[in-house]
C-alpha positions in Angstrom: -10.9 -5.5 -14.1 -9.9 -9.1 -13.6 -8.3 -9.1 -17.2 -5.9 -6.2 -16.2 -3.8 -7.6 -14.1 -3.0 -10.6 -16.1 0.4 -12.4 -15.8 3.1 -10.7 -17.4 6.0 -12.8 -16.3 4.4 -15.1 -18.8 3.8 -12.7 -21.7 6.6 -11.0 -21.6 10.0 -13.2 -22.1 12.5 -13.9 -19.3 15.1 -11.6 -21.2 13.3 -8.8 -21.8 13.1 -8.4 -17.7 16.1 -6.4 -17.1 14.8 -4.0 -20.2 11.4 -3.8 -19.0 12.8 -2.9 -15.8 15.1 0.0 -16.6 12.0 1.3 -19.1 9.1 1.9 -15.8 12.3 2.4 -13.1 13.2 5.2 -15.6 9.3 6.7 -15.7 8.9 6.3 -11.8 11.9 8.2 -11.2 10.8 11.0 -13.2 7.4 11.2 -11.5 9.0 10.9 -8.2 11.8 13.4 -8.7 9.0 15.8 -9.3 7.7 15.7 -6.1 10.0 18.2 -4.6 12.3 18.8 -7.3 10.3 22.0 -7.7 10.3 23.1 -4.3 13.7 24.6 -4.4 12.8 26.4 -7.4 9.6 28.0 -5.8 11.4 31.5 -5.1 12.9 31.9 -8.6 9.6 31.3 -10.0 8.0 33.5 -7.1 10.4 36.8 -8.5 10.1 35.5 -12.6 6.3 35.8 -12.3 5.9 38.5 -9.7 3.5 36.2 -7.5 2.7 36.5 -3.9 3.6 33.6 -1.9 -0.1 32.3 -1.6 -0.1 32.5 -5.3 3.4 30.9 -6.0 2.4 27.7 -3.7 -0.6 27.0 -5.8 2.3 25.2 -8.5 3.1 22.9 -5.8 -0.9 22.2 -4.9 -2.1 22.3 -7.9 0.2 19.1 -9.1 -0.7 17.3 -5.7 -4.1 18.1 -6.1 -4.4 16.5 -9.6 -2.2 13.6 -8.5 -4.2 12.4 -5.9 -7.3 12.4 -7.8 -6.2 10.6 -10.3 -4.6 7.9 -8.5 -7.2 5.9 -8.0 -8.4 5.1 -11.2 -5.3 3.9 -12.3 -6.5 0.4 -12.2 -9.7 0.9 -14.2 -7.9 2.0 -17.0 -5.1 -0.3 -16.9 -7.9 -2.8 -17.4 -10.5 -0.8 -19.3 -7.5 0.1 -22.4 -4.4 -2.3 -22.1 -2.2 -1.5 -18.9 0.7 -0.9 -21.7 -1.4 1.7 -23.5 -2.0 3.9 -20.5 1.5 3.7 -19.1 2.8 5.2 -23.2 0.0 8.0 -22.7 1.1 8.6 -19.2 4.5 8.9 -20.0 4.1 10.7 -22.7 1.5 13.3 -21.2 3.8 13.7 -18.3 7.2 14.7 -20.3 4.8 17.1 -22.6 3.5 19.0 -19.6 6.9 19.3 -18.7 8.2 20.8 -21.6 5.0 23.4 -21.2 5.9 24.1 -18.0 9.2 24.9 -18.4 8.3 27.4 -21.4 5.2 28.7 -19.3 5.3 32.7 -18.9 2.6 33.1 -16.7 1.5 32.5 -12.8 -2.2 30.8 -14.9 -0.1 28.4 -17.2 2.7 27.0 -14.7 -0.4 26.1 -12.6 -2.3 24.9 -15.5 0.2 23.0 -17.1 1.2 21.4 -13.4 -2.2 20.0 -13.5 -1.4 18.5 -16.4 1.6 17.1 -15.0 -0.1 15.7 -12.1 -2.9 14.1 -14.0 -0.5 12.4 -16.3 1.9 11.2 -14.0 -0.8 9.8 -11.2 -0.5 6.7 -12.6 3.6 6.0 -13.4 4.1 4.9 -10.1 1.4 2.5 -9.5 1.6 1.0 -12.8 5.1 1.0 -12.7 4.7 -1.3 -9.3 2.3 -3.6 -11.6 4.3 -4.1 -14.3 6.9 -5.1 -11.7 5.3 -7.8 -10.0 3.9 -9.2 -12.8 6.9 -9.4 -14.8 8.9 -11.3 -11.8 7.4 -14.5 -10.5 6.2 -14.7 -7.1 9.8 -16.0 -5.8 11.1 -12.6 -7.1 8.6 -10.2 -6.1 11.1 -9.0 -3.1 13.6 -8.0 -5.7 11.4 -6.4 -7.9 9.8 -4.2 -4.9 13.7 -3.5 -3.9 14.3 -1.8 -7.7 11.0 -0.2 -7.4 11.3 1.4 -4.1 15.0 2.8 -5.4 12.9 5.0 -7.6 9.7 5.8 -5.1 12.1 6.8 -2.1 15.0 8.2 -3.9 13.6 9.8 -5.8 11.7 12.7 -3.9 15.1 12.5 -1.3 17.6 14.0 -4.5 14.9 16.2 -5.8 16.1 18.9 -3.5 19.6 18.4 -4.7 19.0 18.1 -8.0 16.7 21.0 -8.1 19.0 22.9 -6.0 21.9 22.2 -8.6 19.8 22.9 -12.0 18.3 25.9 -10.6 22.0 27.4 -9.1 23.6 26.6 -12.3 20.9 26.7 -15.3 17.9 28.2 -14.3 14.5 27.3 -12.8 12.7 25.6 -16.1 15.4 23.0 -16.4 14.0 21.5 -13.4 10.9 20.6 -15.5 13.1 20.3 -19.1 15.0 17.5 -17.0 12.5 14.8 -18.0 12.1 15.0 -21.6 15.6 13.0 -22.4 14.5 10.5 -19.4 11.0 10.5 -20.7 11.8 9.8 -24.4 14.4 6.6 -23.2 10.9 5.2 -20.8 8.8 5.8 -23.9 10.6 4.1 -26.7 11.7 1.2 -24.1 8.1 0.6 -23.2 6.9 0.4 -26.6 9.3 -1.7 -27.8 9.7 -4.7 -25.1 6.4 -4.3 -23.0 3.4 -6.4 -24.0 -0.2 -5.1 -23.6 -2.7 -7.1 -21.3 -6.1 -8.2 -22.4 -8.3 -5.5 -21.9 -11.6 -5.7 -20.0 -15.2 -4.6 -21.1 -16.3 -3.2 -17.0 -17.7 0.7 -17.0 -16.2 3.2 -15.1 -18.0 4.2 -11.6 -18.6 7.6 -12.6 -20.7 8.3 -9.1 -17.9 6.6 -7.1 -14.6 8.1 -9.1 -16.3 11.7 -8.4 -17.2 11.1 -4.3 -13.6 9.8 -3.9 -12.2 12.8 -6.1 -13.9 15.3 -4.4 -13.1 13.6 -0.9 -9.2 13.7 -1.6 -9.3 17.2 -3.8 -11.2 18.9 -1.1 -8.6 17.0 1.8 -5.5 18.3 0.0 -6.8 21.9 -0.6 -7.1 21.9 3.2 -3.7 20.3 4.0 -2.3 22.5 1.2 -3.5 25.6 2.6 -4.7 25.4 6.1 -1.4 26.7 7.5 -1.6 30.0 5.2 -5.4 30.8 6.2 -5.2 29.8 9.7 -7.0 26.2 9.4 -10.7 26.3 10.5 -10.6 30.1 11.4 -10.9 30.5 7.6 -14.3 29.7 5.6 -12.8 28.2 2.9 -10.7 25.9 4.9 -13.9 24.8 7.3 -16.0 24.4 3.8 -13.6 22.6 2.2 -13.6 20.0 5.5 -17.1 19.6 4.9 -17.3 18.9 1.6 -14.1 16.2 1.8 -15.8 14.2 5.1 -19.5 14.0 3.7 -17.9 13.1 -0.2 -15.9 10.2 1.8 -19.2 9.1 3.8 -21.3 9.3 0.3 -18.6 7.1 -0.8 -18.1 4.8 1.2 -22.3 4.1 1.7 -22.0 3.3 -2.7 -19.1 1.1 -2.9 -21.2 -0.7 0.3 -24.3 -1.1 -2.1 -23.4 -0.6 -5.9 -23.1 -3.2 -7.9 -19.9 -2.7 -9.5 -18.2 -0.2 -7.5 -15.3 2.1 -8.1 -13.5 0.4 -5.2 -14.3 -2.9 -5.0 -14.8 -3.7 -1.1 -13.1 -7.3 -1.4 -9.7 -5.7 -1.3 -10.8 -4.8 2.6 -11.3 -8.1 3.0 -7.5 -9.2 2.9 -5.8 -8.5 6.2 -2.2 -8.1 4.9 -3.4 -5.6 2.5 -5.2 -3.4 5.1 -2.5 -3.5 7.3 -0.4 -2.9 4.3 -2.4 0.8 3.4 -1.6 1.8 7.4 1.7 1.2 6.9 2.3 2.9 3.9 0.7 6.1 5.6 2.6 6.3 8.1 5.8 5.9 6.1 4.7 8.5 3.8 4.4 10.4 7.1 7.8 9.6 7.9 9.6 10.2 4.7 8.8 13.4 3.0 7.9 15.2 6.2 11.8 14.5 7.4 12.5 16.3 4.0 10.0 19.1 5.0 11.7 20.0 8.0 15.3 19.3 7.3 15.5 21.5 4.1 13.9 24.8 6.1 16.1 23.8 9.2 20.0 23.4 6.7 18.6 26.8 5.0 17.3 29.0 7.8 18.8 28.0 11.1 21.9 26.9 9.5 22.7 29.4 6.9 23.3 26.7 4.2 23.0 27.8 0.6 20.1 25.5 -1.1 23.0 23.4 -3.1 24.8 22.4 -0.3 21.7 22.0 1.9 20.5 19.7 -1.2 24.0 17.6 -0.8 23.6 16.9 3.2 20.1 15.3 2.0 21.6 13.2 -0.6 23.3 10.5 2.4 19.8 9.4 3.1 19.2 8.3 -0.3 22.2 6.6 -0.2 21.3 4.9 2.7 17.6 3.9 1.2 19.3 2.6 -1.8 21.3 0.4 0.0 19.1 -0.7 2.4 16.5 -1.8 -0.5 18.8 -3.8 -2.1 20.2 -5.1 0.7 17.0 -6.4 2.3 15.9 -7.5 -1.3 18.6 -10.5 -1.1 17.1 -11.3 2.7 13.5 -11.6 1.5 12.9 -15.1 1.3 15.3 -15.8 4.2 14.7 -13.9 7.1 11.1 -13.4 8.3 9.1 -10.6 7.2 8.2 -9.1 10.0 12.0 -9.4 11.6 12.8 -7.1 8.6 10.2 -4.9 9.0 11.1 -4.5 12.8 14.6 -3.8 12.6 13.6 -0.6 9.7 11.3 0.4 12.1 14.3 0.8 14.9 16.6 2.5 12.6 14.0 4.8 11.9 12.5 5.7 14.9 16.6 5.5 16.4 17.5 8.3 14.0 14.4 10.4 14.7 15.6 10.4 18.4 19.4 11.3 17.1 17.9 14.2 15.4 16.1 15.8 19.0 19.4 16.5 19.6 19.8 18.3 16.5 20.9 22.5 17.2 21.9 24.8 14.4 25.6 23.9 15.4 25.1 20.1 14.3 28.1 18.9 12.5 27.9 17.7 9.3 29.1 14.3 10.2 25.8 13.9 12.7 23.4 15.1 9.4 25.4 12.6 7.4 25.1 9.7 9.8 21.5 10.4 11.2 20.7 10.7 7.0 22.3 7.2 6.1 20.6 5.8 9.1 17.1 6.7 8.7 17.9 6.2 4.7 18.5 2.2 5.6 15.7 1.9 8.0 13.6 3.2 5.2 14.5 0.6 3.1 14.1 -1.7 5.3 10.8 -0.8 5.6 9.5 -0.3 2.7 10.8 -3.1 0.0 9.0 -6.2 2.3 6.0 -4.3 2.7 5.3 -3.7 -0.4 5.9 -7.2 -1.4 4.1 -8.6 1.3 1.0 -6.3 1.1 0.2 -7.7 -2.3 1.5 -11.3 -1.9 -2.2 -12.6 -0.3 -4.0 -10.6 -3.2 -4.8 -12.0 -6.6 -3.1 -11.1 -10.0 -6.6 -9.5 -11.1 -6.3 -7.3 -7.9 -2.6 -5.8 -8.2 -3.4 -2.5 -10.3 -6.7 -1.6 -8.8 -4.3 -2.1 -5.1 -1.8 -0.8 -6.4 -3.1 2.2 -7.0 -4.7 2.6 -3.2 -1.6 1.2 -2.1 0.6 4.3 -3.5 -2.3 7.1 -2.5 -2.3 6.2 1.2 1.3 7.1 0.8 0.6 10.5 -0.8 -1.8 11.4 1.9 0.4 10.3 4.7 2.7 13.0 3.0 0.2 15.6 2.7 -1.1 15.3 6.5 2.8 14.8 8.1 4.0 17.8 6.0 0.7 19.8 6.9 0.7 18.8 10.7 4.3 19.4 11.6 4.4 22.9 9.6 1.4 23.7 12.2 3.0 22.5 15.3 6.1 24.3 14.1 4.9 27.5 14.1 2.9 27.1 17.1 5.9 25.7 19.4 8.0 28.4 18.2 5.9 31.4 19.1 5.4 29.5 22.7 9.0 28.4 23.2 9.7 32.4 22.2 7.1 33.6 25.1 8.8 31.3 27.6 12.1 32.3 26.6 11.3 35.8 26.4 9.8 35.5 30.1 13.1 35.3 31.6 14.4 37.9 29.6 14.7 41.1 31.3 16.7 44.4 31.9 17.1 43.1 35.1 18.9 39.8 34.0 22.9 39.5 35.5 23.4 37.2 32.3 22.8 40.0 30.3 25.6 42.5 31.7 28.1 40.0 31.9 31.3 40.8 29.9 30.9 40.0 25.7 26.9 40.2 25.8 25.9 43.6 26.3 27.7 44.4 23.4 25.2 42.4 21.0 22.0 41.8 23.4 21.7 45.1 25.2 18.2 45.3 26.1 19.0 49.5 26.9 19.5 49.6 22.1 17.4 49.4 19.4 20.1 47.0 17.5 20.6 45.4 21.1 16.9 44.3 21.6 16.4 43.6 18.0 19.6 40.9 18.2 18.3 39.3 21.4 14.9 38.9 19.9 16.4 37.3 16.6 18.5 35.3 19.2 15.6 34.2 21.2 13.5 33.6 18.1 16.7 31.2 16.7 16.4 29.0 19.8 12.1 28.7 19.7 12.5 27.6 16.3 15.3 24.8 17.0 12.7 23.7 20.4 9.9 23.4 18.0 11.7 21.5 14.8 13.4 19.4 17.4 9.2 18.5 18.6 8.2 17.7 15.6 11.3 14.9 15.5 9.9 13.8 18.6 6.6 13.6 17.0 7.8 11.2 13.9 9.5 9.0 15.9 6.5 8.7 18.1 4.7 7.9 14.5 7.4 5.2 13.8 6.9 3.7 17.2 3.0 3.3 16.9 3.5 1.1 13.4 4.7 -1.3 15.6 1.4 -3.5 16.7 0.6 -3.1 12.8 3.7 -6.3 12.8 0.7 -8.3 14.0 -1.2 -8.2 11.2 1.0 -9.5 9.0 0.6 -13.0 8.0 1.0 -15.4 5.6 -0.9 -16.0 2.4 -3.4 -18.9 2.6 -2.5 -21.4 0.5 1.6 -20.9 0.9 3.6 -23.6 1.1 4.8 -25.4 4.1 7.8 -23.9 6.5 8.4 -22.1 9.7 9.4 -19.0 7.7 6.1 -16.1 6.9 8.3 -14.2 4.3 9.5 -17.0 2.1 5.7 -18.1 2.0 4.4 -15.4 1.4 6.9 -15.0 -1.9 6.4 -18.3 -2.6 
């Protein structure tokens, strides 16, 4: 692959930058809008199709599934058939499937076609991230990562909204018709000003691509649907373990001893890149698992119709877009690290905000807690991308960037899986402790105002005192799982060590600037 990560900020011109730019921020977008776009729609599609729940959830997995499995090889075919020619076909696979989705009539082609989706658009955002920092020289790279994180981070934070809007107003399949005018503009923009890279003669690790695929296929089928079967008192979920933990182990033994492996093990070797793929889980852990829980918390314990639960989102991508391109001017000027640090603590200080949270929040608090953990985001994530890759040859960027951007996915998968567990288990225990000190003999209960509604002596009385009770488990158990991510946010912190600068920089007290010098 060392010929598909060749140096575009020499091939293509200076003033086709700002073009090129627009063209792959245009195509991540799309694929990252997608990511939870859809969810909002899930119960229109659940009534149009007549599908169970278990069923209607498999045309969320099934694009997940397909995604992650075909993230990795995003580097071998960048190299393997011109990264320019794989980014048109991904592009152009991805807004196809869409179209199909949209028309699909059926439970069998929504999912099918999803798979489609998935498979296509694995490989926009990593090759998106290539193109990027090997259109901008090194000096720029901190920009570049700004623009690109707009689109990575943004876009899964207005999918709700947007979905939420299209499906109020339009219906359902124009969440999926959305990206056929955005996908024609990336297409004819990347065929027009992107060069192609040379391309490279290497094989594909068959062996290797199919351990890893059925290592992360069999992981997301258990994150995807271990809450519905009851995790490993299900066979399928306990089988499915199996078969992802001894894939991985077979895996990792052949890219240890195979010649030209599907991964090769010298990425490992580079410190700020393996500190780099920790990071990156744990803000994927961070970022769409906040979405997770806030969505369900607006809807349910708030009473907040999906559009306007879709606008109180829409602060914290505010707040990510400016804090990217904020903290893309201080690259180069302020360390690293510092940068890192002070996302970090407007992360993990909103997190605590949002323990407060109870279903009589104001909307100023969701607005303010949104914008801050939106600009600790970006704070985050624009120098960590730039400085995971800045120690890593050009030859190396697609084939990373590719790992780079899966880590992130799984971080997603396991912090969305993980806190919808502990939710429902803190809620049925914060109900039984609740409920313990509930009784007919309880003075609270007589007093003046509350027999009225939570008689225990009624039908309607103990039925309102139970949906009562269950409201304030459910607010103890979301307001856990905060606690729980800003505990995540916290234990990033040693990973600051790690960080250093490339050998070879320049000269200077400042890590950042040489490591984007």
């Amino acid at each position: 692959m060392a010929e598909a990560g060749g140096n575009g900020s020499r091939a293509d011109p200076a003033g086709n930058r700002g073009i090129i730019t627009v063209c792959v921020m245009l195509a991540t977008i799309m694929q990252a809008l997608d990511t939870t776009i859809a969810n909002v729609a899930l119960p229109y599609m659940q009534g149009n199709m007549s599908a169970s729940q278990d069923q209607i959830n498999w045309v969320l997995t099934s694009y997940i599934v397909a995604a992650a499995i075909m993230t990795p090889p995003t580097g071998w075919l960048a190299g393997r058939f011109g990264r320019k020619r794989v980014l048109l076909v991904a592009v152009a696979g991805f807004t196809a499937a869409s179209v199909l989705c949209g028309m699909a009539q059926s439970l069998g082609q929504i999912v099918l076609f999803r798979l489609l989706q998935g498979c296509f658009g694995a490989s926009l955002v990593p090759l998106s991230q290539s193109v990027l920092l090997s259109t901008y020289p090194r000096e720029r790279h901190g920009w570049a990562m700004a623009i690109w994180g707009v689109g990575v981070m943004v876009g899964p934070i207005l999918g709700p909204t947007l979905g939420g809007w299209l499906t109020e107003y339009y219906t359902w399949r124009w969440v999926f018709y959305i990206n056929v005018p955005v996908g024609a503009l990336a297409f004819a923009g990347i065929s027009t000003f992107l060069t192609e890279t040379p391309r490279s003669t290497q094989r594909l690790d068959w062996l290797g691509f199919a351990l890893l695929s059925v290592s992360i296929g069999a992981l997301q089928l258990v994150l995807d649907r271990g809450e519905q079967l009851d995790w490993f008192g299900s066979t399928e979920i306990i089988a499915e373990a199996i078969a992802s933990g001894l894939a991985f182990y077979l895996f990792l033994v052949h890219i240890a001893t195979a010649d030209n492996p599907f991964v090769s093990p010298a990425l490992f070797r580079d410190r700020n890149f393996c500190a780099g793929l920790c990071f990156i889980f744990m803000v994927g852990v961070v970022l769409l698992t906040t979405l997770a829980l806030l969505t369900p918390f607006l809807q349910d314990l708030m009473n907040y119709p999906v559009l306007t639960a879709g606008l109180m989102l829409a602060p914290r991508g505010v707040g990510t877009m400016a804090g990217m391109l904020m903290v893309g001017r201080l690259i180069g000027m302020v360390d690293t690290r510092a940068i890192i640090l002070f996302g970090l603590a407007l992360t993990a200080w909103a997190l605590w905000d949002m323990t407060g949270f109870t279903p009589d929040v104001s909307e100023a608090t969701l607005v303010r807690t949104g914008v801050v953990q939106g600009l600790g985001l970006g704070f985050i994530f624009v120098p960590l991308s730039a400085v995971t890759f800045s120690t890593l040859a050009p030859s190396r960027i697609p084939e990373a960037a590719g790992l780079y951007n899966l880590m992130r996915n799984i971080g997603s998968s396991i912090g969305i899986s993980v806190t919808a567990t502990l939710l429902d288990q803190h809620t049925q225990i914060s109900h039984s402790e609740i409920a313990a000190g509930i009784t007919a003999t309880n003075a609270q209960l007589n007093a003046p105002g509350v027999a009225s509604w939570w008689s225990p002596y009624t039908a309607a009385g103990r039925a309102a005192l139970d949906a009562e009770i269950t409201r304030q488990a459910t607010t103890i158990a979301y307001i856990d799982d905060f606690k729980l991510l800003m505990y995540v946010a916290l234990l990033a912190l040693p990973l600051l060590l790690l960080l250093r600068k490339p050998q070879g920089s320049s000269g200077g007290t400042d890590p950042a600037a040489a490591a984007m010098d």
